[in-house]
DOLUMLUM-805676 format. One line per 8 residues: number of its first residue (from 1); for each residue x, y, z of C-alpha. Coordinates in steps of 0.25 Angstrom, whole numbers, plus 5000, padded with zeros to 4 digits. Example, Ala and Ser with C-alpha at 12.3 -4.5 7.8 and 13.67 -1.06 7.14 Angstrom:
% residues 2
1 = 5049,4982,5031  5055,4996,5029
This chain:
% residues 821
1 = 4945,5184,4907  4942,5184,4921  4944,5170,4928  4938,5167,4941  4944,5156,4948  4942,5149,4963  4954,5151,4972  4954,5137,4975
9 = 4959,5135,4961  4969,5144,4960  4979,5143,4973  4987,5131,4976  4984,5121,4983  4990,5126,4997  4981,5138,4998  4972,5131,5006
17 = 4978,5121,5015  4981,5130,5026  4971,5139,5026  4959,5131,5034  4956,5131,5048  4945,5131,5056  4938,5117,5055  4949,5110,5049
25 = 4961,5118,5057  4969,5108,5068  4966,5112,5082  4974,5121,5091  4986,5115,5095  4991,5115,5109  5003,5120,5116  5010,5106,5113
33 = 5005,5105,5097  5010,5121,5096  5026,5117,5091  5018,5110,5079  5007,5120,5079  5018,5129,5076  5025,5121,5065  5014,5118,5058
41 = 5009,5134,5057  5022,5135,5052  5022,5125,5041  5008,5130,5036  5011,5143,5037  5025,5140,5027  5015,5133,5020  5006,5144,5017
49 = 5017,5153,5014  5023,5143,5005  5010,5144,4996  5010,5157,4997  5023,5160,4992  5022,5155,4977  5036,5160,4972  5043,5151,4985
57 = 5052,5141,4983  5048,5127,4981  5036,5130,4987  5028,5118,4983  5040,5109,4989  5039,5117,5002  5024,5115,5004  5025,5099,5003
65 = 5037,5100,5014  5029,5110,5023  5016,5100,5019  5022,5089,5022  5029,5095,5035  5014,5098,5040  5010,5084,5037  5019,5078,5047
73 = 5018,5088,5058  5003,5091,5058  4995,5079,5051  4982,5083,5056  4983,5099,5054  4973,5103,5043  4982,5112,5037  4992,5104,5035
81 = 4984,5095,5028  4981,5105,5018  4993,5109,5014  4996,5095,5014  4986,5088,5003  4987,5101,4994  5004,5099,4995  5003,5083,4991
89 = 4991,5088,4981  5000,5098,4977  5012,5088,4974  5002,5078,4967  5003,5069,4979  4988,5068,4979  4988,5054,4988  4996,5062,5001
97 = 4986,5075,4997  4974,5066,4998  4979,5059,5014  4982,5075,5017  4967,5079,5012  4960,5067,5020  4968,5071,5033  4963,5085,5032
105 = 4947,5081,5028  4948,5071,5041  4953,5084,5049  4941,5092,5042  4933,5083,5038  4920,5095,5035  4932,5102,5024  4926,5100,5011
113 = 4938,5106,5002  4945,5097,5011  4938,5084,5008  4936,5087,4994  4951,5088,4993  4953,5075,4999  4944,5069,4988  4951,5074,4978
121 = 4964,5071,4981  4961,5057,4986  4954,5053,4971  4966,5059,4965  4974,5050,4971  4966,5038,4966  4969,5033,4951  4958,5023,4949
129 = 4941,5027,4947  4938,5015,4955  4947,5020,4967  4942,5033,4964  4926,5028,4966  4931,5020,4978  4936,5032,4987  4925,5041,4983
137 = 4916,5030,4987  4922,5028,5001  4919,5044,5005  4905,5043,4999  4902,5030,5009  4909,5039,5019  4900,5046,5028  4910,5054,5035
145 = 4914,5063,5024  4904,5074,5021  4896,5073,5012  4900,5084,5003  4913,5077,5000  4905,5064,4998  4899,5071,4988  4912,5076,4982
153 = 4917,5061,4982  4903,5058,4975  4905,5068,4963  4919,5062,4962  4912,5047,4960  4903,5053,4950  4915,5058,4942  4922,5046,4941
161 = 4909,5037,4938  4907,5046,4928  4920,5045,4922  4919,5030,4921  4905,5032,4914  4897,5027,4927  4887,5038,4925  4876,5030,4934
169 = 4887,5029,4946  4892,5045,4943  4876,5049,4944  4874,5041,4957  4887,5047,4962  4884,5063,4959  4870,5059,4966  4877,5056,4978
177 = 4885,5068,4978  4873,5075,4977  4866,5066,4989  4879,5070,4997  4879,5086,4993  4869,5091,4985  4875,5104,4980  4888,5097,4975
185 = 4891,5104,4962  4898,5095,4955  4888,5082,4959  4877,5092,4954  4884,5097,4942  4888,5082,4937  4874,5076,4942  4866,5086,4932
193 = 4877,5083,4921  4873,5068,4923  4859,5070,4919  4857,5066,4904  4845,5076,4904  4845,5086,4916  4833,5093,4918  4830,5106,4922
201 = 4827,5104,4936  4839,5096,4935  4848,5107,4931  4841,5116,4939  4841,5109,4952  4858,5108,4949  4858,5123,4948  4853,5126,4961
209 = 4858,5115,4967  4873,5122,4964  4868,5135,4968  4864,5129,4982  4879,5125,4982  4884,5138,4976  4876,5147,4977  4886,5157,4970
217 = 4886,5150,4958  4882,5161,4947  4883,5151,4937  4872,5142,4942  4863,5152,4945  4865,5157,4932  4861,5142,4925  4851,5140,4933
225 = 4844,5153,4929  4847,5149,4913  4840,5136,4917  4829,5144,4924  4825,5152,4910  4827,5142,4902  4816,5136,4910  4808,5147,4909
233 = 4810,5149,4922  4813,5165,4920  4812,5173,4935  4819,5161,4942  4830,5160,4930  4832,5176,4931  4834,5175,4945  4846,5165,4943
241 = 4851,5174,4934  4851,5187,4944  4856,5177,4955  4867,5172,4946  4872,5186,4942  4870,5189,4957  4881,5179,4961  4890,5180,4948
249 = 4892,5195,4951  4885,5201,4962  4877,5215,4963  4883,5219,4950  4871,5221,4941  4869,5211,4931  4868,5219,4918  4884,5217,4922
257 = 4883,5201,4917  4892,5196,4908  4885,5195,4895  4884,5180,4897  4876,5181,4908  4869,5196,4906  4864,5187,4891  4860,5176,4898
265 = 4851,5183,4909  4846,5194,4899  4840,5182,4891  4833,5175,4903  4825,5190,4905  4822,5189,4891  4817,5174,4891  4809,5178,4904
273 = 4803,5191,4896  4811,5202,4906  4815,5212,4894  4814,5224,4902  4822,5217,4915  4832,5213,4904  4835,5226,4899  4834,5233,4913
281 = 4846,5223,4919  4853,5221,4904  4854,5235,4896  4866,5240,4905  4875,5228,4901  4872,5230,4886  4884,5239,4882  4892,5231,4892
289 = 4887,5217,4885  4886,5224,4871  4897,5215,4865  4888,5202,4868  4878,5200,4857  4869,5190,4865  4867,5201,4877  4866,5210,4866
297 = 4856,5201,4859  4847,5199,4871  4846,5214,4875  4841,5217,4862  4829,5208,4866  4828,5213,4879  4827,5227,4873  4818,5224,4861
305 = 4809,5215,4872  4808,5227,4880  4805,5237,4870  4816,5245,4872  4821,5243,4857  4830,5257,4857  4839,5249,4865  4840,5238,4857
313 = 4841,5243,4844  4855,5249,4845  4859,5236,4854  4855,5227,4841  4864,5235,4831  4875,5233,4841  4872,5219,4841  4873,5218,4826
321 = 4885,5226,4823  4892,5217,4835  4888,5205,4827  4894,5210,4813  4905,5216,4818  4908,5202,4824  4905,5196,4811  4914,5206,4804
329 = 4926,5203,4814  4923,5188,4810  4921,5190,4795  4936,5199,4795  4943,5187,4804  4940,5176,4792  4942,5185,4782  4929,5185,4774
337 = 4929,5204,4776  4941,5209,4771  4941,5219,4762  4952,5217,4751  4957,5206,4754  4955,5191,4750  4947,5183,4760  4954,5174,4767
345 = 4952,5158,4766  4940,5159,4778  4943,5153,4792  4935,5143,4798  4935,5148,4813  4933,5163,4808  4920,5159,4797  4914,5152,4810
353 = 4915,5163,4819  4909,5172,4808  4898,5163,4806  4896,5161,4823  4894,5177,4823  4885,5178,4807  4876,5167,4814  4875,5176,4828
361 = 4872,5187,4819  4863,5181,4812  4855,5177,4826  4854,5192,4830  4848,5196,4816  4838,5186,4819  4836,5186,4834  4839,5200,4839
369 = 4837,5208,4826  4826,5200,4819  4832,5202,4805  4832,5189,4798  4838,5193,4786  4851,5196,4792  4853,5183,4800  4850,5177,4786
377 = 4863,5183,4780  4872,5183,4793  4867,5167,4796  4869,5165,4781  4884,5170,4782  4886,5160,4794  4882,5149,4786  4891,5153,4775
385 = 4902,5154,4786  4898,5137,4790  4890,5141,4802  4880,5130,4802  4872,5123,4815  4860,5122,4820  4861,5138,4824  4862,5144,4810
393 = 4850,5134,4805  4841,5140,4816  4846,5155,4811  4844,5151,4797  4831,5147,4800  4826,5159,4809  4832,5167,4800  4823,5163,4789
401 = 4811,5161,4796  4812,5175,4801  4813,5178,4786  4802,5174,4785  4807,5162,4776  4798,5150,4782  4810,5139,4777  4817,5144,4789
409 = 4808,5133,4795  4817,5121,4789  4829,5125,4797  4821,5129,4810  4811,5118,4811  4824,5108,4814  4827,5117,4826  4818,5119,4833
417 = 4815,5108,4840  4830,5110,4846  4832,5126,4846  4821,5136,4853  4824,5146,4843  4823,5139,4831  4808,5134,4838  4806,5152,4840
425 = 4806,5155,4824  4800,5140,4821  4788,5142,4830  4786,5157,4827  4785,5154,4812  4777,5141,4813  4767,5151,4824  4766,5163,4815
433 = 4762,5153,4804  4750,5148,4813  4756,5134,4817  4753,5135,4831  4755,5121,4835  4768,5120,4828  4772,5133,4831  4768,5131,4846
441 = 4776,5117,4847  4789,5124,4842  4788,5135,4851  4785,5127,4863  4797,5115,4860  4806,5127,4861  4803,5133,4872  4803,5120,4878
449 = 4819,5121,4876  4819,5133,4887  4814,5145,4890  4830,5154,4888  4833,5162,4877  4829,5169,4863  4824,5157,4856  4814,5154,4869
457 = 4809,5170,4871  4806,5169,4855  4798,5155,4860  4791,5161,4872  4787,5173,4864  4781,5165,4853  4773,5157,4864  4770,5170,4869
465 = 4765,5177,4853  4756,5163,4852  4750,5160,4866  4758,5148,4867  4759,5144,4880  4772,5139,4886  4774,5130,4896  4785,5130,4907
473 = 4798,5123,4903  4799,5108,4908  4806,5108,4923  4802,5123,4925  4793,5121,4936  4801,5111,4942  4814,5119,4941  4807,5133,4946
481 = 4803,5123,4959  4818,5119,4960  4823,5135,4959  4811,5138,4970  4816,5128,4979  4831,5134,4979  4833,5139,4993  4836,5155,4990
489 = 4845,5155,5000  4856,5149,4992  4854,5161,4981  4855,5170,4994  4867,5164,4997  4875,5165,4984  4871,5179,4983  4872,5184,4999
497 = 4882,5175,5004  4886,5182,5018  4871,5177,5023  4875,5162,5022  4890,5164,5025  4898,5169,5034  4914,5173,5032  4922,5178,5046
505 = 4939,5181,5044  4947,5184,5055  4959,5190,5057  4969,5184,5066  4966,5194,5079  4968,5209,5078  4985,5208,5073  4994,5198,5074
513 = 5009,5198,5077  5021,5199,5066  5021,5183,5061  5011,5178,5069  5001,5173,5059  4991,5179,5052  4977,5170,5051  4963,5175,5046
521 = 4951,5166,5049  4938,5165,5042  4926,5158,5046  4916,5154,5035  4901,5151,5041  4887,5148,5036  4878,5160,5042  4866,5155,5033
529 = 4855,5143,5034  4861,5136,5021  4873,5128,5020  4885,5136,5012  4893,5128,5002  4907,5131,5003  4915,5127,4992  4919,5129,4979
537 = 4907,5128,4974  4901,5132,4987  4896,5147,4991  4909,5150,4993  4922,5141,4992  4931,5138,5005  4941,5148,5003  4943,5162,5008
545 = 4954,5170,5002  4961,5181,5012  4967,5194,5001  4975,5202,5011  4981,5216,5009  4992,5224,5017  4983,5234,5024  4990,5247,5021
553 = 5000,5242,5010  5001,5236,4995  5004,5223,4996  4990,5214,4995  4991,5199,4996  4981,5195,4988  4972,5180,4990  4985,5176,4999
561 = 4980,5166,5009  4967,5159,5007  4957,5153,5020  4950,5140,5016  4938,5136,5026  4939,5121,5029  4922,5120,5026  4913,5110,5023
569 = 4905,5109,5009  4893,5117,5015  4893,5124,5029  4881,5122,5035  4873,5135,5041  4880,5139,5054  4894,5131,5050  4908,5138,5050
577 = 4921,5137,5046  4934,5144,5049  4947,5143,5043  4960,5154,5045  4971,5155,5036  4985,5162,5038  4989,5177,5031  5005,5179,5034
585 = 5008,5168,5023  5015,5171,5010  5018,5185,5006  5010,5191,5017  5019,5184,5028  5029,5191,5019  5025,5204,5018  5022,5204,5034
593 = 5035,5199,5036  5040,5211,5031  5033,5219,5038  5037,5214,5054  5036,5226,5063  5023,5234,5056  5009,5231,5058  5003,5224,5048
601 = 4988,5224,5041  4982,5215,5032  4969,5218,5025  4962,5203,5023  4952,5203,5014  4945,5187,5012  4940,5184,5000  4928,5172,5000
609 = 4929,5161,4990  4941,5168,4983  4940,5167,4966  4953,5172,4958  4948,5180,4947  4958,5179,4935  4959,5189,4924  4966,5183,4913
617 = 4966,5194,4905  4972,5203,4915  4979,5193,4922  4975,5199,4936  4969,5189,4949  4962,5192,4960  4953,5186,4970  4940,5189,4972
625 = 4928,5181,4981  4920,5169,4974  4909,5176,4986  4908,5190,4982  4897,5193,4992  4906,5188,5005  4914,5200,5007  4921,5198,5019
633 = 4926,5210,5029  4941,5209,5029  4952,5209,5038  4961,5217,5043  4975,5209,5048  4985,5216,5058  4998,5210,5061  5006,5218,5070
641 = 5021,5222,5068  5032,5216,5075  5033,5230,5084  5022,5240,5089  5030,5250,5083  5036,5247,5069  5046,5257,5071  5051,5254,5086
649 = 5065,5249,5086  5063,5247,5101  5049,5237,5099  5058,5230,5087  5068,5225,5096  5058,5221,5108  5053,5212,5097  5066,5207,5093
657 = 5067,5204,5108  5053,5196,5110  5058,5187,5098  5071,5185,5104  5063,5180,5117  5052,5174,5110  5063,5164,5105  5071,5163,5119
665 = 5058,5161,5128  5045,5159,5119  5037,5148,5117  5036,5141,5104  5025,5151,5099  5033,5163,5103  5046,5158,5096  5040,5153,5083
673 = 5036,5168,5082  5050,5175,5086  5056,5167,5074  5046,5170,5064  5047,5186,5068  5062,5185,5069  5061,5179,5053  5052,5190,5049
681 = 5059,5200,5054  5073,5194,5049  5065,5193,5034  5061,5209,5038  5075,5214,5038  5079,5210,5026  5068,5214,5020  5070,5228,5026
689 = 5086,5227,5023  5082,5223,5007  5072,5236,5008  5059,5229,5006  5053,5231,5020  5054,5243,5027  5056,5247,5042  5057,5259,5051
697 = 5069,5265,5054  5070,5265,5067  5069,5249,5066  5079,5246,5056  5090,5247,5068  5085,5236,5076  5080,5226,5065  5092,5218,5069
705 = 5094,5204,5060  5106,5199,5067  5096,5199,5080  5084,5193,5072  5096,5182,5067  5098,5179,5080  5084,5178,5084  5085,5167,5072
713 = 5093,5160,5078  5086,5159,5092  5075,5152,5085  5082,5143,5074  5090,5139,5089  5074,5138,5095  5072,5123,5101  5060,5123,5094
721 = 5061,5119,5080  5047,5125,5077  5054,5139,5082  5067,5136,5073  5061,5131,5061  5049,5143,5061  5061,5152,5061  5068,5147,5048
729 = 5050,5146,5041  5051,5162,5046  5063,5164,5038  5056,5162,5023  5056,5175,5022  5070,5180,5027  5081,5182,5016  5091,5170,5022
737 = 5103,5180,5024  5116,5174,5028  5114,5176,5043  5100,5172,5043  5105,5158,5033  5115,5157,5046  5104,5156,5057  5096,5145,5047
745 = 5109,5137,5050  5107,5133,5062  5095,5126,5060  5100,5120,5045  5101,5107,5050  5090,5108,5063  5087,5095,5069  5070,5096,5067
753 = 5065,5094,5053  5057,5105,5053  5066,5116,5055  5077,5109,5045  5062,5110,5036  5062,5123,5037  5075,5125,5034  5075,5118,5022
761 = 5063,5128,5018  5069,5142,5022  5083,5138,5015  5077,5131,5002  5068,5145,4999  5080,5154,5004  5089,5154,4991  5100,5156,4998
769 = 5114,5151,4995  5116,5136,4998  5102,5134,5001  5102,5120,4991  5112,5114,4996  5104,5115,5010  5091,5112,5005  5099,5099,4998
777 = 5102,5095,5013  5088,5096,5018  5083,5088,5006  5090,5075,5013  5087,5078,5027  5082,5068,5035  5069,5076,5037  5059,5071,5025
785 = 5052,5086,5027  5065,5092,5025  5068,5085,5014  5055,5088,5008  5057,5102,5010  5071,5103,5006  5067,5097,4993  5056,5105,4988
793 = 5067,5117,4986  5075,5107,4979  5066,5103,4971  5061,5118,4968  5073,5123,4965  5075,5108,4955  5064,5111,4949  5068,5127,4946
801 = 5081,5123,4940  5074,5113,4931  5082,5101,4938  5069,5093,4939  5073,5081,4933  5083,5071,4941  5086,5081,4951  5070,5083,4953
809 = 5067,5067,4954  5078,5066,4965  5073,5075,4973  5060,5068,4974  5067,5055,4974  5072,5060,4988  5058,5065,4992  5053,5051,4990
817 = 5065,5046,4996  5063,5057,5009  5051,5051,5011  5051,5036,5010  5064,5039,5020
C-alpha cells in the first residue's frame, strides 16, 4: 500500500523554525550588533545541524540548551523564537512554547502557521472549557488579529460548545468563522454537518466553496460531480469528473483510474446515456480492471448499450467464472467442497462470506445476465448460508418477478418506497399489466431518490418505453445556478497553477567560499487576479523542500533542509513573500568539510508543497510535490576550494598564511572564518590520515597539523570569545586527538559562559576518555546555560544505561534547582 502523507506531519518539530525569512527575519544588524550577529548565526546554525544529525548525542538535550541560549541573547530574532516554542513544545512545556509563539506572531503578525501555532499551544495550556471560551473569545473581540486566525479561534469555540451540547452556540460560532473567512474548511465542513437536513444546494454550495479554497482538491471535485448526476445534472457532473481526474493524476489518460473511480465515472456516462463515449474512454482499462466485477459489470452495459455485444459476450463469461471461482475459494475455506472428506463443523465468518459472494452472484444473474432462474438458486444458497436483509428480499423478489411469478410483488412492494430498484421491477410489472397511474407513481417516487445508478437508468428508460414525463430533481436548477456562478478561474487554477503563482529560488551569488555559508532564497508571489490560498488546505502549503545532489558524485542528500515562507492565509494579487534557508548543515556541512581544497557543485532541485510517499510494502520513501504542475528550474550551487589549484602546495600554504593573519590583524568577521577553516581543515587531515578523504600528492607534504594546532591556539587565545568559542563549535567534526584535546584546555575553564558552553557541548559528544567526569563539572557551573547543556549529556548517557530512576530525578532536581538559583 502506497501512503501519501504531508511533510508537515512527518519531520520533527525543529524543521521549520530556522528556515523563514523575508517578512519575519530581524533586520540587518549593524557594525556594533555584528559580535551577537555572529553568535547568534552560530547557535542557529548548531541548531540546525543538531536536527539534522539524528544519531547525535543527546540531541534533544542540546537543542533546549542552544534554545534557551538564543532566548537570552536575541529575544526578538524571529528565528530564535521558532526553535524556541517548538523546543518547550517539544519538552511538553506548552505554557513557555505558547509566550515564545506570541513573541513571534507580534514580530509577524501576517504569519498564519505562526499564529495558528500560538493558538494551539495557548488552549493546550488551559484545563478548564470556561477558560478555554474565554481566551478564544478575547481574539474574536480583537480587531488587530487577522481575520483568518479569528476564524481559527471561532472553529475552536464551536468545537468546545459542541462538546458540552451547546449546539445553538456551536452554530452561531462556525457562522462566525465563516463571517470572518469564507473558505474555512473545517467551519465549512462542521457548518454542513450541523444541518439536521442539508440540502442539495447546501451540499453543493460546500463543495465549491472547498474548491475555491483548494482548488486542488480531487476529492471535492470528485463529490461534487456524484452529487451533480444524482441531480440529474449529467454534462456539469461529467466535467467534475474530468476536472477531478485532471487534479488527481494529471495528463495520464483516464482509462488509467483506479477502479474505484474508473466505475464510479463509467456509471455517470451511462446515467447520462453516453454509451458510445463510455466505451471510447473505458475499453482500454478492461484487462487492466478485469479483476473488479463492478467495472466489469458496467462495461457489460456500456457494450450492450452501444451495440457492440461481440465485445461483451466474452467479458460476461469472465464475469461469471470470476464470481464462481470466488464462490468456490469460499465454499473450500468453511469446508462444505471436499472431496472425501467429512465436512467440517461450518464457520460462521466463512458461511457469511459465502453467502456476501452467492448473493452478488445472484445480482449479476439478474442484472447483467438477465437469467432469473440462476439468481433463484445462487440467492437461495445465500439464504441457507443466513444472509438475510433488506438486500436479499429485493433479489428474491426481482428474482421472481423476472420469472415471471407475480408473488414476487409481496416482497417488492415493502421496498420500494425506500430502494430505486426495487421501484424498477415494481413499476415495470405494475406498467406492463396496464396500471398506469400506479405504475407511473412508483416510477416516478423513485426516481425522485436520484438520477445515479442502475436502479435509476432502469426508471428513466421505463419513463422513457411509457412516455412518462419526468421532471427535474428538486434543488437541480438551483444547484445548476450555483455551479454556473463558480468563477472558472479557480478550476484554471488547480489545474495551471503557474498562471496564478509565481515561485523564484536563488542561489547565494555565483560560488561561495570553503565555510562561508550556503543560503538559497525563494520568493512565492501571486501573479494572477485571485487571491491564492496558502496552506495546508490551501493551493499549495507553506513549505518548500530543497533535494540537493553532489553534481558529478553519488552521494545525494535527499529532502535535507526545508524553506518555509512566513505567508498569510491568502496572498492577495500582486503580494509576495520571501524566505531563505541555509544548505551546509548536517551531512552536507560534512561531506563539504571533507572536501576543503576542491571545488564543489551542488545540484538543488525544490520540491513545492513536499508529500512523503510511503510504500509499505516495499518499504521504500520518497518525496515528491503536493503541486505537480509547479516545476521549478533548479539550481546549480558552486562553492569554491580553499586553493585555485587543488594540487598546488605553494597556494596551500599561502592559505595557511591568510588564516594565520586573519587571526593576528582581522576583524571579528575575518577571524571567526580563519577558526572555522582551520577546524575543517584539522577534521580533513584525519580523514585523509584514516583513508576516507583523498588528496593530491603534491599536498600531502604541507598539510601540516602541528601548524593548523597552532593556528588553534591563536584563536582559543583570541580576545573575543565569539572567535574562541566558534573555534571549539568548528570542532564537531574533528576526531579530538590528544593534541587537539590539549589545546581545548586552555579554554576548559574560560571566564565567558558561552565559550565554557560550547566546551561542555564539543567534550559531551567527543567520547573521549574522561569526558564525564568534565561534563559532571560543568553541570554545577555557575552559568545556568552551562549547566543546562552539561546535563543534557548526562541525562542521555542516564537514560542509555537504564539509570533513569533516582539518578534521572536528581538530575532534574538540580535543573529545577539551576534555575530558581
Amino acid at each position: 500500500m502506497i501512503v501519501e502523507r504531508t511533510m508537515f506531519r512527518l519531520i520533527v518539530v525543529w524543521v521549520g523554525c530556522l528556515c523563514a525569512a523575508g517578512a519575519s527575519a530581524a533586520e540587518a544588524p549593524s557594525a556594533a550588533d555584528a559580535p551577537n550577529a555572529l553568535l547568534v548565526e552560530g547557535l542557529l546554525h548548531s541548531a540546525m545541524n543538531l536536527y539534522h544529525t539524528p544519531s547525535a548525542v543527546a540531541r534533544a538535550g542540546r537543542l533546549v540548551a542552544i534554545s534557551e541560549y538564543l532566548a537570552s541573547i536575541a529575544p526578538n530574532d524571529p528565528r530564535a523564537r521558532r526553535l524556541l516554542a517548538d523546543v518547550y513544545q517539544s519538552r511538553g512545556e506548552l505554557a513557555q512554547a505558547a509566550a515564545a509563539a506570541k513573541s513571534l506572531l507580534n514580530a509577524a503578525p501576517g504569519d498564519f502557521a505562526a499564529g495558528r501555532r500560538w493558538l494551539r499551544f495557548q488552549l493546550e495550556t488551559l484545563n478548564r472549557a470556561g477558560e478555554r471560551i474565554e481566551f478564544l473569545t478575547s481574539i474574536l473581540k480583537d480587531g488587530a488579529y487577522p481575520k483568518p486566525l479569528q476564524s481559527v479561534a471561532a472553529v475552536e469555540l464551536a468545537r468546545i460548545h459542541a462538546g458540552q451540547g451547546a449546539r445553538a452556540d456551536a452554530v452561531a460560532a462556525l457562522d462566525q468563522a465563516l463571517r470572518l473567512d469564507p473558505l474555512n474548511q473545517a467551519a465549512l465542513l462542521s457548518r454542513l454537518e450541523f444541518r439536521e437536513t442539508p440540502s442539495a444546494v447546501d451540499r453543493a454550495e460546500t463543495m465549491l466553496t472547498l474548491l475555491k479554497g483548494n482548488p486542488r482538491a480531487h476529492w471535492v471535485a470528485r463529490e461534487l460531480a456524484s452529487l451533480l448526476c444524482d441531480l440529474g445534472l449529467f454534462e456539469e457532473g461529467l466535467a467534475y469528473y474530468r476536472h477531478a481526474w485532471a487534479l488527481w493524476q494529471g495528463n495520464r489518460p483516464v482509462s488509467n483510474a483506479p477502479a474505484s473511480f474508473a466505475a464510479e465515472y463509467l456509471s455517470a456516462l451511462l446515467d447520462a446515456g453516453k454509451a458510445d463515449a463510455a466505451v471510447a474512454l473505458f475499453a482500454p482499462a478492461v484487462e487492466r480492471l478485469k479483476t473488479s466485477t463492478e467495472f466489469s459489470s458496467l462495461m457489460i452495459e456500456a457494450y450492450t448499450r452501444a451495440g457492440q455485444n461481440v465485445k461483451a459476450d466474452p467479458l460476461r463469461k469472465a464475469v461469471e467464472e470470476q464470481y464462481r471461482k470466488k464462490l468456490l475459494s469460499s465454499r473450500v475455506a468453511e469446508g462444505l467442497e471436499n472431496p472425501g472428506i467429512t465436512p467440517k463443523a461450518p464457520d460462521a465468518q466463512a458461511a457469511k462470506m459465502t453467502a456476501e459472494v452467492a448473493v452478488d452472484l445472484a445480482w449479476f444473474y439478474l442484472l447483467v445476465e438477465k437469467r432469473p432462474a440462476e439468481a433463484r438458486k445462487s440467492i437461495s444458497e445465500a439464504v441457507e448460508l443466513g444472509a438475510k436483509g433488506d438486500a436479499v428480499e429485493l433479489c428474491i423478489g426481482a428474482a421472481l418477478l423476472a420469472s415471471g411469478e407475480p408473488k414476487g410483488l409481496e416482497r417488492l412492494e415493502p421496498l420500494a418506497e425506500d430502494y430505486p430498484l426495487a421501484a424498477a421491477y415494481v413499476a415495470r410489472y405494475e406498467l406492463a399489466a396496464g396500471r398506469t397511474e400506479k405504475g407511473t407513481k412508483i416510477l416516478l417516487a423513485g426516481l425522485a431518490k436520484g438520477r445515479r445508478n442502475l436502479a435509476c437508468r432502469m426508471l428513466v428508460a421505463l419513463a422513457g418505453k411509457y412516455n412518462i414525463e419526468v421532471p427535474p430533481m428538486k434543488d437541480a436548477q438551483a444547484v445548476a445556478a450555483k455551479v454556473k456562478e463558480f468563477d472558472p478561474r479557480v478550476l484554471e487554477m488547480g489545474l495551471q497553477p503557474e498562471k496564478f503563482i509565481r515561485i523564484t529560488t536563488t542561489p547565494p551569488g555565483e560560488a561561495t567560499a570553503m565555510c562561508e555559508p550556503i543560503h538559497v532564497t525563494a520568493t512565492l508571489e501571486n501573479i494572477g487576479p485571485i487571491p491564492v490560498s496558502v496552506d495546508e488546505w490551501g493551493l499549495l502549503d507553506r513549505q518548500l523542500g530543497l533535494e540537493i545532489d553532489f553534481a558529478g558524485g553519488k552521494m545525494s542528500f535527499s529532502s535535507m533542509p526545508m524553506l518555509t515562507w512566513p505567508a498569510p492565509r491568502y496572498l492577495a494579487p500582486n503580494r509576495k513573500v520571501t524566505a531563505s534557508c541555509r544548505l551546509d548543515v548536517g551531512p552536507i556541512e560534512r561531506f563539504l568539510a571533507n572536501r576543503p581544497l576542491a571545488p564543489v557543485e551542488l545540484r538543488v532541485e525544490p520540491v513545492v508543497s513536499p508529500r512523503e510517499l510511503i510504500d509499505e510494502n516495499r518499504k521504500d520513501t520518497r518525496v515528491v510535490s503536493g503541486l505537480e504542475p509547479m516545476k521549478l528550474p533548479g539550481l546549480a550551487i558552486r562553492r569554491r576550494g580553499l586553493i585555485a589549484s587543488e594540487s598546488s602546495a605553494e597556494q596551500y600554504n599561502q592559505a595557511l598564511s591568510a588564516m594565520r593573519s586573519a587571526l593576528a590583524e582581522g576583524d571579528l568577521p575575518a577571524r571567526v572564518m580563519a577558526a572555522r577553516r582551520v577546524a575543517a581543515l584539522l577534521a580533513w587531515i584525519r580523514e585523509v590520515t584514516e583513508g576516507r578523504a583523498s588528496v593530491a600528492e603534491a599536498i600531502r607534504p604541507v598539510m601540516n597539523e602541528k601548524y593548523l594546532l597552532a593556528l588553534m591556539g591563536m584563536a582559543l587565545r583570541d580576545k573575543s570569545d565569539v572567535v574562541r568559542s566558534e573555534m571549539i563549535t568548528a570542532l564537531q567534526y574533528a576526531d579530538m586527538g590528544s593534541a587537539m584535546l590539549n589545546e581545548v584546555g586552555l579554554v576548559v575553564e574560560d571566564p565567558s559562559p558561552l565559550v565554557r558552553f560550547r566546551v561542555a557541548e564539543l567534550i559531551g559528544a567527543s567520547g573521549t576518555k574522561g569526558n564525564e567526569t568534565l561534563i559532571n563539572l560543568y553541570a554545577k557551573d555557575a552559568d545556568p546555560r552551562v549547566r543546562t547543556m552539561a546535563r543534557a549529556f548526562l541525562h542521555a548517557w542516564r537514560k542509555a544505561k537504564g539509570e533513569e530512576g533516582s539518578q534521572e530525578s536528581g538530575v532534574r532536581r538540580q535543573e529545577s534547582e539551576g534555575k530558581n538559583k
